[in-house]
C-alpha positions in Angstrom: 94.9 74.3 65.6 98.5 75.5 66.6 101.4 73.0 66.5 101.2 71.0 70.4 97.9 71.7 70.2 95.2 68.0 70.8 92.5 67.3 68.1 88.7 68.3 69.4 86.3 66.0 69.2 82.4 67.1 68.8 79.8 64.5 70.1 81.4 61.3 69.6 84.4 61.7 66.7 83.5 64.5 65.2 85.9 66.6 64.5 85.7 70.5 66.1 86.1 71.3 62.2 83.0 69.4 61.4 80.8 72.4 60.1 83.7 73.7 58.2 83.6 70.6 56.5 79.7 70.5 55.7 79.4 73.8 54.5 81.6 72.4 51.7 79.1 70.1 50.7 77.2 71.7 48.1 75.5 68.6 46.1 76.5 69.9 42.9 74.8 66.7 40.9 71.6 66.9 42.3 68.7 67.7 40.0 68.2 71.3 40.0 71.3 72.6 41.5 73.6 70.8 38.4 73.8 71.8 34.9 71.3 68.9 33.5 67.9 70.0 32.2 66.9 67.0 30.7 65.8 64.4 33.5 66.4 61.3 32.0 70.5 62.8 31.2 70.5 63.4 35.0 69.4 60.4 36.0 71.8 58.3 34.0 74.8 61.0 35.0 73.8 60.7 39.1 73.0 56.9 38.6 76.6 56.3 37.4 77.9 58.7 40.1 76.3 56.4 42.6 77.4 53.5 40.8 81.5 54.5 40.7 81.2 55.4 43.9 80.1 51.3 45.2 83.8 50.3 44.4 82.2 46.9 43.3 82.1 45.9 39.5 78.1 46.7 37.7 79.6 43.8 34.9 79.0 41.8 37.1 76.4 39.2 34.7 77.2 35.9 37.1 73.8 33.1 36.5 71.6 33.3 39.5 71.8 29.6 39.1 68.8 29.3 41.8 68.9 26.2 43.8 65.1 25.7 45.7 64.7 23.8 49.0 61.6 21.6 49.5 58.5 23.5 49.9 56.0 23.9 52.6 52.4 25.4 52.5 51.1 27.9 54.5 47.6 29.3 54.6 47.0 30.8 51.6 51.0 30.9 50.0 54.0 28.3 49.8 56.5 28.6 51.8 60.6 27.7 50.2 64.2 28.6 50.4 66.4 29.6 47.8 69.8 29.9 47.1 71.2 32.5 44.4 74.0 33.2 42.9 73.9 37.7 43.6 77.4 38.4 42.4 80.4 36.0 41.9 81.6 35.6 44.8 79.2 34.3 47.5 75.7 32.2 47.4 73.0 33.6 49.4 70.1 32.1 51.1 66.7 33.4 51.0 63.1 33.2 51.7 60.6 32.9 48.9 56.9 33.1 49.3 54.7 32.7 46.5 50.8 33.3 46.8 48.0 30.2 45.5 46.9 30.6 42.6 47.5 30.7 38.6 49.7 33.8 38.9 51.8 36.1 37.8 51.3 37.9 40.8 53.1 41.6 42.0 56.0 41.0 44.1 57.8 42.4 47.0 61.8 42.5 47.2 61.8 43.1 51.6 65.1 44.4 53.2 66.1 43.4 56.6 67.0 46.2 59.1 70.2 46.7 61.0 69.1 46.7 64.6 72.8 45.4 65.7 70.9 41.8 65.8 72.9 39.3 63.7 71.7 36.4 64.1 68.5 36.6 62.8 68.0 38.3 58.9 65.5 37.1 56.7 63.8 35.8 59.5 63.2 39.7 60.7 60.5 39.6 58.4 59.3 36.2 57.1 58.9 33.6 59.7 61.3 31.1 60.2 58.9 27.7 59.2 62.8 26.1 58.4 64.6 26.8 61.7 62.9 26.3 65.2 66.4 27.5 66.9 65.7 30.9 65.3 62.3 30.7 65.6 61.8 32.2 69.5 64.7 35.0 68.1 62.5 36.4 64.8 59.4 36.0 67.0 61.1 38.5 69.7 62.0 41.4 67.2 58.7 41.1 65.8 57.1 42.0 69.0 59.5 44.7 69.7 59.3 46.6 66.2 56.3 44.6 64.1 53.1 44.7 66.2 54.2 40.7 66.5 53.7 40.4 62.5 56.0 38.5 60.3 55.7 41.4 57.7 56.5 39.1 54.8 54.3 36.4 55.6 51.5 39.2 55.5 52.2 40.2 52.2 52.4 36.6 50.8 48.7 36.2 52.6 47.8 39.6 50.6 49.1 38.1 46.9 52.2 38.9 46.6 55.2 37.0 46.0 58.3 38.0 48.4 61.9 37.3 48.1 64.0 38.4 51.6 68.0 37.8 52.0 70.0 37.8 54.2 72.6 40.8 53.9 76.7 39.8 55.2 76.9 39.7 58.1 73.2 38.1 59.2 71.4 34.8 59.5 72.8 32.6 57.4 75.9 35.0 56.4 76.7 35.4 60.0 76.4 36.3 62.6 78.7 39.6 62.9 79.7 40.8 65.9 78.7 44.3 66.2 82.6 45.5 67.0 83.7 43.9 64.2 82.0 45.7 62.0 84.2 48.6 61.3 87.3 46.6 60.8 85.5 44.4 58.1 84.5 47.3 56.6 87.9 48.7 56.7 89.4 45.5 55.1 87.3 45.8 52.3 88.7 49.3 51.4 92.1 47.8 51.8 91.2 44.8 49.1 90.4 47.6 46.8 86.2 46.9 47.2 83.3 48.4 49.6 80.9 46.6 52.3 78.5 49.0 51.5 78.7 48.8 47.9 78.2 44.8 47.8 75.3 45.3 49.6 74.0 47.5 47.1 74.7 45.4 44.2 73.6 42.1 45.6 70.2 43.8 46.1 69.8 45.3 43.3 70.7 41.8 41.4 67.9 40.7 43.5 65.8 43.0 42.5 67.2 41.5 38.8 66.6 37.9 39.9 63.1 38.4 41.0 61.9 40.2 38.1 62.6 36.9 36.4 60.9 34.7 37.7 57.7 33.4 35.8 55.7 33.5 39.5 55.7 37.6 38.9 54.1 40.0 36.8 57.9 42.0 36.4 56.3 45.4 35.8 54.7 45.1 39.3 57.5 44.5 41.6 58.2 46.8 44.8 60.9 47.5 47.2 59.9 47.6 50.9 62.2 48.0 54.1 62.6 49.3 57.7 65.2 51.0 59.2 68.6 49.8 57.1 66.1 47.9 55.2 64.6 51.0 54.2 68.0 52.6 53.4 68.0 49.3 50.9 64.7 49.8 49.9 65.0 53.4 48.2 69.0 52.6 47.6 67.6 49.7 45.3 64.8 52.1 43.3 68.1 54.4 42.5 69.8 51.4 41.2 67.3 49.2 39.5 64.6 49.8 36.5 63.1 46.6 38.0 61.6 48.2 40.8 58.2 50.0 39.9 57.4 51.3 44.0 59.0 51.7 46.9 57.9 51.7 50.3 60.6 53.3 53.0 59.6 53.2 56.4 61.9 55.0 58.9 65.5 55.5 57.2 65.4 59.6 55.2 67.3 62.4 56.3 69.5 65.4 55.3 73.1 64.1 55.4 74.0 67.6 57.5 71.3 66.4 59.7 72.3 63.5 60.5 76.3 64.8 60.5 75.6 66.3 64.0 76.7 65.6 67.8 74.9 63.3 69.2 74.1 61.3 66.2 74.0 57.2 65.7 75.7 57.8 62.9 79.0 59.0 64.2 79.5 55.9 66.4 80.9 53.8 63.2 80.3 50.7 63.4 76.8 50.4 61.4 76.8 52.9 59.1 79.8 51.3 57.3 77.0 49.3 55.6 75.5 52.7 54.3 78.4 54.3 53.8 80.1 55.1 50.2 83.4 57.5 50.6 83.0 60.3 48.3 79.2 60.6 47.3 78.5 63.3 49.6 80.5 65.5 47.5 78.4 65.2 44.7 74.7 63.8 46.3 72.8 64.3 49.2 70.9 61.4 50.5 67.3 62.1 49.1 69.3 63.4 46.0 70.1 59.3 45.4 66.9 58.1 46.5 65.1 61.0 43.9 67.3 59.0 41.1 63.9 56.8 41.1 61.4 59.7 40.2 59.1 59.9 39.0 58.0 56.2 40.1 55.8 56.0 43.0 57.7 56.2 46.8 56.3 56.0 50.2 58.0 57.7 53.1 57.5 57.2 56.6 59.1 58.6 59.2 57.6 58.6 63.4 58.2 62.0 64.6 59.5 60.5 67.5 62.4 58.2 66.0 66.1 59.1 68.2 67.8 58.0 64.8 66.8 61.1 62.9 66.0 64.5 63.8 62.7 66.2 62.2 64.7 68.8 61.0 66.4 66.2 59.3 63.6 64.5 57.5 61.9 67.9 56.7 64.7 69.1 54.5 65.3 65.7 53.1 61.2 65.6 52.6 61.5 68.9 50.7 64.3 68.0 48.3 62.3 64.9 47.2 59.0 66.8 47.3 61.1 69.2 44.6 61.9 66.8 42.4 58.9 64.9 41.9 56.8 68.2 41.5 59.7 69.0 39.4 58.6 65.7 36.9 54.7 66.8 37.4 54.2 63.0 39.3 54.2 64.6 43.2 51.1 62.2 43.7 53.3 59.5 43.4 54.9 61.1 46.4 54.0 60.2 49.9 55.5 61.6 52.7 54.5 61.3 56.0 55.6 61.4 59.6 53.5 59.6 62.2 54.3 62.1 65.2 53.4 59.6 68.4 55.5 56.7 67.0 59.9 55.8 67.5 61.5 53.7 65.5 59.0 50.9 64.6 57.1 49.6 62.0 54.1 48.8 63.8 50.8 47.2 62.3 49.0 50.5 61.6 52.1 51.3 59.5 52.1 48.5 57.9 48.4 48.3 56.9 49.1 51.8 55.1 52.2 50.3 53.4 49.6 47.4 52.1 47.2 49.4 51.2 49.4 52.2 49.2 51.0 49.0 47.8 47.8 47.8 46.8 46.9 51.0 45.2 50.1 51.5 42.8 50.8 48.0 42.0 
C-alpha cells in the first residue's frame, strides 16, 4: 500500500493483507511440528504457553468458601444454588444438582453457550426452579437449540452431579449488552488483564471446586458444553487434571478456517471471550484442546453449522486425530459430524453425549 493510498478491508475487517498474515502462522509448539518428543514435556511446555498467554494470575489459591441456598427436590436429584468464591475477585452463582442416593457419583462441569442472549446463563441448561421471571426465557432457548430439554437437569436424572455458572457477562453476572462487549474486553487489556483469560481460569477453578466435593467420585468428572460452552468445555480439559472426559458439541475448527471473509468471528464482539492475543503464534486451536490427550474427548460438529466451515473442522479433526494416534489412545477419540443438523444440540445429540458419557465415566 503506497503512501495516500485507503486500508482494504476483506469480508468484514479483515485486512487485504490477511493471508499474508496467516501463512505466518506456523504452530511451532504443537506436538509433532516442535522439538518435544516426550509428551508429557509437551504438554507441560504448551500448557504454560496457554497459561502466559490468559494474562490472569494461575496463583490464584483464593477458598471457594461455598455458600448453599436452601434446597429443593426434583424427581430423582436435589435441586440448590451455590455461591463460590472462583478467583479473588468476584463471587459467582451457580446451579448444583446432586443425584438420590448414597453417592459419590460422576459429575458434569456444563458450559453455557454464547448465543448473544445475556440474560439467561446457567439457566441455558438447568432449569430455572429459583426464578419464574427467567423461567419462560430458559424455556425458549431450550426449544430453539435443546429439543426443549434442560440438558443439565437430564444428566442429574441420569446420576450425575452438575455444577453450571454463570460466565461475566450472563444471568446473574449480567446481562451484557452485546455492543458492549468489545469495549469491556478492551478495558481489560488496558487494566493489564484478559476477558477471555478470566473466563478460562474461573472454569477451570470450577473444575477445581467440583472435584472437591464429597457428593463426587473426583476421578470421574467431565466437561460438557455447546457452542462457547464447548469452546469451555475442551478449553478446561487443556487446563485442568480434574477433568477425566470431555464432551464438545459444536465449537472445533482450524484457526485459518475460521480467519476467513465472511466469518462470525471477524465481527468482534463475541469472540473477545475466546480470544487470547498472541497464542496463535505458537498453537492452533485443536493444538490447545490436544493439551488433554490422551483422555477421552467427544467432538461434534453438524455439517450444516454457518459458524464453521467443514473444511474447517476436517483439518482441525485431523490434527487431533494425529495426536491421539500419536499417544496409541485414538479410541478415546470421537469425532463426528452430523451432516443434516446447524448449530444445535438437539436430543439425538445429546442421547449420544449420555451415552458416550456413560461409557467412559
Amino acid at each position: 500500500m503506497t503512501t495516500g493510498e485507503a486500508l482494504d478491508l476483506v469480508g468484514g475487517n479483515l485486512p487485504d493483507f490477511h493471508r499474508t498474515l496467516k501463512d505466518q502462522l506456523n504452530f511451532p509448539l504443537a506436538w509433532g511440528t516442535s522439538s518435544f518428543r516426550d509428551f508429557r514435556a509437551w504438554r507441560r511446555a504448551a500448557r504454560a504457553k496457554v497459561e502466559e498467554h490468559l494474562l490472569v494470575d494461575r496463583q490464584d489459591r483464593t477458598p471457594y468458601d461455598p455458600e448453599y441456598g436452601e434446597p429443593s427436590q426434583a424427581n430423582g436429584y436435589t435441586q440448590e444454588l451455590v455461591t463460590v468464591s472462583l478467583t479473588r475477585y468476584e463471587r459467582v452463582r451457580g446451579a448444583l444438582l446432586t443425584p438420590h442416593g448414597p453417592g459419590p457419583f460422576p459429575a458434569v462441569l456444563l458450559f453455557h453457550d454464547h448465543g448473544a442472549k445475556f440474560d439467561i446463563g446457567k439457566e441455558k441448561l438447568v432449569r430455572p426452579w429459583y426464578d419464574e421471571t427467567r423461567l419462560a426465557s430458559a424455556r425458549a432457548w431450550a426449544d430453539k437449540y435443546f429439543s426443549g430439554r434442560f440438558v443439565g437437569d437430564e444428566l442429574a436424572r441420569r446420576g450425575y452431579v452438575v455444577l453450571c455458572l454463570d460466565a461475566l457477562g450472563w444471568g446473574d453476572r449480567g446481562p451484557l449488552a452485546y455492543d458492549d462487549q468489545q469495549a469491556l474486553a478492551s478495558n481489560f487489556y488496558n487494566l493489564g488483564s484478559s476477558l477471555a483469560g478470566l473466563m478460562a481460569r474461573e472454569d477451570a477453578r470450577a473444575a477445581g471446586f467440583l472435584a472437591g466435593l464429597a457428593r463426587v467420585d473426583a476421578p470421574r468428572i467431565a466437561a460438557v458444553g455447546f457452542s462457547m460452552g464447548a469452546y469451555r468445555a475442551w478449553q478446561t480439559a487443556a487446563l485442568s487434571d480434574d477433568i477425566a472426559a470431555t464432551a464438545v458439541i459444536c465449537w472445533m475448527t482450524g484457526l485459518k478456517h475460521m480467519m476467513v471473509p465472511g466469518n462470525n468471528t471477524l465481527r468482534g464482539q463475541s469472540s473477545y471471550y475466546m480470544l487470547h492475543p498472541g497464542l496463535a503464534r505458537y498453537l492452533d486451536i485443536p493444538d490447545v484442546a490436544s493439551i488433554a490427550a490422551p483422555r477421552p474427548m467427544l467432538f461434534l460438529n453438524g455439517g450444516l453449522d454457518p459458524l464453521f466451515s467443514t473444511d474447517g473442522v476436517r483439518v482441525a479433526h485431523e490434527k487431533l486425530r494425529a495426536v491421539w494416534r500419536s499417544r496409541h489412545a485414538e479410541e478415546r477419540l470421537r469425532l463426528q459430524t452430523w451432516p443434516d443438523l446447524g448449530h444445535v444440540f438437539v436430543d439425538r445429540m445429546q442421547d449420544e453425549v449420555f451415552a458416550w458419557l456413560d461409557s467412559v465415566l
